[in-house]
C-alpha positions in Angstrom: 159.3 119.1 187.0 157.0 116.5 185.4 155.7 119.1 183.6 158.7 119.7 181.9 159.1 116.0 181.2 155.9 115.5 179.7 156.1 118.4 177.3 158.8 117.2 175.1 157.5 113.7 174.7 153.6 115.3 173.9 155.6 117.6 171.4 157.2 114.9 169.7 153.8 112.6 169.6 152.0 115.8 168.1 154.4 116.3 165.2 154.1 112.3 164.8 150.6 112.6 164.1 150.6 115.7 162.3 153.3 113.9 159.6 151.1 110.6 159.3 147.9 113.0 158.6 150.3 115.0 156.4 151.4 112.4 154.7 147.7 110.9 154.4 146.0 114.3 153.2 146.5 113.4 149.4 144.5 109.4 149.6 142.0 111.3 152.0 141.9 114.2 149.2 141.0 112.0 146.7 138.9 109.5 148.3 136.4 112.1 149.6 136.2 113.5 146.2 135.8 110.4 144.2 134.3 108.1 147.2 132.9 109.6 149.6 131.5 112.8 147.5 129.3 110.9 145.1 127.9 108.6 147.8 126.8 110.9 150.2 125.1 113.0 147.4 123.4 109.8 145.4 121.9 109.0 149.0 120.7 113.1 148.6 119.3 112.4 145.0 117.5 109.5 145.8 115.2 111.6 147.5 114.5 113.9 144.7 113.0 113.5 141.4 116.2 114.6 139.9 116.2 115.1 136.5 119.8 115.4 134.5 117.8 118.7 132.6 115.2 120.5 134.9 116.3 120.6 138.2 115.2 118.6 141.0 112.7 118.8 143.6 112.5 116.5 147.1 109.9 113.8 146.9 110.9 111.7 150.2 110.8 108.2 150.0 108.5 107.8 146.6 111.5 106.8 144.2 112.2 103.7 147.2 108.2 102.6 147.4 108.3 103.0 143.2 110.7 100.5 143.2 109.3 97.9 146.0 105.8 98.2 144.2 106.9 98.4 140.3 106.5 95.1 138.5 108.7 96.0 136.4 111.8 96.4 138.4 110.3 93.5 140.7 111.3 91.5 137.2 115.1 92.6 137.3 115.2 92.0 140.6 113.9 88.0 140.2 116.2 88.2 136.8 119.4 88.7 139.0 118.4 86.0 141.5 118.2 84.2 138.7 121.5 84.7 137.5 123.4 84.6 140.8 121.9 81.1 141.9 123.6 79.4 138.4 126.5 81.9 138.7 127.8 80.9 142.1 127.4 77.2 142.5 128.9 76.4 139.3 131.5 79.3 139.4 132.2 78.2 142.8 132.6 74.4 141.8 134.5 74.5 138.7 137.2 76.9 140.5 137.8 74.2 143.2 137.7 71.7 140.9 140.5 73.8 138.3 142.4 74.8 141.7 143.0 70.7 142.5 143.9 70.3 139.5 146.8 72.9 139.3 147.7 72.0 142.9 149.2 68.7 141.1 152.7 68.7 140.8 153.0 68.4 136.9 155.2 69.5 134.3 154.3 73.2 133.0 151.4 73.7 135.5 152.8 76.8 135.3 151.8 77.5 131.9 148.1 76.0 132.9 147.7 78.4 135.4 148.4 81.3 133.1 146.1 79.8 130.5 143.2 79.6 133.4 144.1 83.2 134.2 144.0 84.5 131.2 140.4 85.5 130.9 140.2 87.2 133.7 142.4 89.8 132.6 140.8 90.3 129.2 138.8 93.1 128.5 135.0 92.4 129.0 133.5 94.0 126.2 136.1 91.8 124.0 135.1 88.7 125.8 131.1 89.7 125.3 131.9 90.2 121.7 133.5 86.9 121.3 131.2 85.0 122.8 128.5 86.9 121.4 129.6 85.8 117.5 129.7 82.2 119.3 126.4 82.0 120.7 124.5 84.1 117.6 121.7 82.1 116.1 121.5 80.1 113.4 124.2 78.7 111.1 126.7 81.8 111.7 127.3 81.2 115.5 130.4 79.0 115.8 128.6 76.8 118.9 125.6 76.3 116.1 128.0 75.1 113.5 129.6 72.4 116.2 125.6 71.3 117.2 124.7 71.2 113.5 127.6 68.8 113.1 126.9 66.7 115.8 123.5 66.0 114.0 121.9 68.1 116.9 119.1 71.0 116.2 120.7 74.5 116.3 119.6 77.1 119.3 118.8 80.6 119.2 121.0 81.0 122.5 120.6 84.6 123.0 117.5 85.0 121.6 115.6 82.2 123.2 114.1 83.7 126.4 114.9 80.5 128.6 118.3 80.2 127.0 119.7 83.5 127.6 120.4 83.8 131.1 121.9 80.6 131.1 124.4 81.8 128.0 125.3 85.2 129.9 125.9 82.6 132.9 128.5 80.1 131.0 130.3 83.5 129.7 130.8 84.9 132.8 132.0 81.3 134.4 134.3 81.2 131.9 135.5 84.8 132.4 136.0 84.7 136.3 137.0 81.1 137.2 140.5 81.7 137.0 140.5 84.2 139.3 139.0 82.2 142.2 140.1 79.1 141.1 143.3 81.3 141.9 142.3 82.3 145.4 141.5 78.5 146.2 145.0 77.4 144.9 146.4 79.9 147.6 144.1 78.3 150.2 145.7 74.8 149.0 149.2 75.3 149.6 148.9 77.1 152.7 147.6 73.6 154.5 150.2 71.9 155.6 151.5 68.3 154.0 151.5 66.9 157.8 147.6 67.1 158.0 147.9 64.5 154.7 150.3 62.5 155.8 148.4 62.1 159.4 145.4 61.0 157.7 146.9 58.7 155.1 148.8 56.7 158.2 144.9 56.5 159.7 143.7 54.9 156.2 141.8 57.9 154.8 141.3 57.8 151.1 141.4 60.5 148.7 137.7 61.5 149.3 138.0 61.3 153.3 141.2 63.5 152.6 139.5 66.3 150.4 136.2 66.0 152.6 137.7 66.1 156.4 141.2 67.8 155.4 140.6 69.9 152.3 137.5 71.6 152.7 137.5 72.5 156.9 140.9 74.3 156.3 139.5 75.9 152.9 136.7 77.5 154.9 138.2 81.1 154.7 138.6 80.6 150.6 135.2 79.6 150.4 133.8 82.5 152.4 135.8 84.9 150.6 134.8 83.5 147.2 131.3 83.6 147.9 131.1 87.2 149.4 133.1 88.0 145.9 130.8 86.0 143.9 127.9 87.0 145.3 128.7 90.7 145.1 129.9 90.3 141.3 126.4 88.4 140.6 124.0 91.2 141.8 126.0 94.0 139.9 126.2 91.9 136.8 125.7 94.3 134.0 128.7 94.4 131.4 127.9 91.1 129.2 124.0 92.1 129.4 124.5 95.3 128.1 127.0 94.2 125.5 125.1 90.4 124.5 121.7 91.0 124.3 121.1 94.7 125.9 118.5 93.3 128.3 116.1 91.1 126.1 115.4 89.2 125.0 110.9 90.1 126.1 113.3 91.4 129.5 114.7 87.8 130.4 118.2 89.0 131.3 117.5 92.4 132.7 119.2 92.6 135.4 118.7 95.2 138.2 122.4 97.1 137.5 120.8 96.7 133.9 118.3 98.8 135.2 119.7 101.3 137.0 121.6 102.2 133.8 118.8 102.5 132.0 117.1 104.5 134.4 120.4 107.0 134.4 120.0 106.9 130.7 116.8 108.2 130.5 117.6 111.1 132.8 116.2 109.5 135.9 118.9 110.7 138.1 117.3 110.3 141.8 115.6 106.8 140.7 118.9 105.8 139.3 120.4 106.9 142.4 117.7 104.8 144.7 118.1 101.4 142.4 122.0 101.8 142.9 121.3 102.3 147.0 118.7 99.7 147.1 121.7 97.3 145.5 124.0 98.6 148.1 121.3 97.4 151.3 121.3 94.0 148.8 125.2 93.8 149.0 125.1 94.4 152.7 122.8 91.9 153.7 123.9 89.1 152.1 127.6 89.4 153.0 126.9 89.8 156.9 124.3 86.7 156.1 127.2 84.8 154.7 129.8 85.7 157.4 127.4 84.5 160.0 127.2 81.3 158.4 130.2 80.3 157.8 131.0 81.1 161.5 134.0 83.0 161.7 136.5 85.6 160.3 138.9 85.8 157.0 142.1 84.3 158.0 143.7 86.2 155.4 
């Protein structure tokens, strides 16, 4: 008798799960050929000196102890540290400081939002190209032509090796700071006037506000931002390749930069190791930052 029982109900919980798979098998489909595929076999290639012409043969961990011991790529690799500790603080700071500002109840901050968000949803190369013509040297680059007015002596700002990486730094501030300034407004309005009110009864001024109030219950916007940020910085590639293609004398190669070029010159299993070496990179500094800020997306 409880055989019979149990046999419709097990039945009915098969075809259940046989519909969700069902109706699953199509994202699956497609994410192990476009996701899963190409990962599992660039972690296969990296252990080959795999040539796009010429086959490949198995070399073990050489492309890996290449890399560690190559000056070279020890360059890109102190180039994109380089960029990511000017990219996130002031990326960072300038979004919180645009997300206040929008968080004020004014007339059309509607519009200003839109104008902040803008950017983000241009196209890169376009941007690159803008700010490329902006930044050129001499008296053709519209930023020169504002200096030279100013009475100021004109920069070569891309071609200056201690002035590039700080160029390719302002663009891409300027590119992504509407997008988190975007995820800190969201972290704004969902903390609750009462918390305000409570601390303006206990005579807390504005900074005792934004310090005790604002930034605790911002925590999970920060940690987000910075993970994002921080990812973002190490694959930085698109406004390198497009502004000044790596120079200039190799001051803003960065170590995506790299792995491009290695792809480019046929260097398929090295290409493959750079792009997994990035990956462990990626890894470690996210579990890093979760650890320190002490607890879990509340999102």
């Amino acid at each position: 008798m409880p055989s019979h029982t149990r046999s419709p109900k097990w039945g009915k919980q098969l075809k259940a799960q046989l519909s969700a798979w069902f109706f699953l098998a199509p994202a699956l489909i497609i994410l192990g050929l476009f996701l899963f595929y190409p990962a599992v076999m660039a972690f296969w290639m990296s252990f080959h000196d795999w040539k796009s012409l010429g086959g490949h043969t198995w070399i073990g961990l050489q492309n890996y102890t290449r890399l560690l011991t190559f000056p070279y790529f020890l360059d890109t690799v102190r180039n994109t540290l380089y960029f990511t500790i000017l990219n996130v603080p002031a990326t960072m700071i300038i979004s919180l400081v645009i997300a206040l500002l929008l968080d004020i109840e004014i007339r059309g901050r509607h519009w200003f939002r839109l104008c902040f968000y803008l950017p983000v949803v241009t196209s890169g190369v376009a941007v690159s190209l803008l700010w490329k013509w902006i930044l050129q040297g001499g008296e053709l680059g519209l930023l020169n032509s504002v200096v030279a007015s100013l009475a100021l002596p004109m920069q070569d700002w891309l071609g200056d090796p201690h002035l590039a990486m700080p160029a390719i730094v302002l663009v891409n501030v300027w590119k992504q700071m509407g997008y988190y300034a975007l995820i800190f407004l969201a972290g704004l309005q969902a903390i609750s006037p009462e918390f305000y009110e409570a601390g303006r009864v206990d005579g807390a001024n504005r900074w005792h506000l934004f310090r005790h109030i604002t930034l605790p219950l911002l925590r999970p916007a920060v940690l987000l931002n910075s993970i994002l940020l921080f990812i973002g910085s190490l694959e930085q590639f698109e406004q390198v390749f497009v502004m000044t293609g790596g120079g200039p004398a190799d001051s803003t190669r960065t170590v995506a930069f790299y792995l491009f070029q290695a792809w480019e010159r046929g260097e398929l299993g090295m290409a493959a190791a750079v792009g997994y070496v990035l990956f462990v990179a990626v890894v470690v500094i996210t579990l890093l930052q979760r650890r320190l800020f002490g607890q879990e997306l509340a999102y």
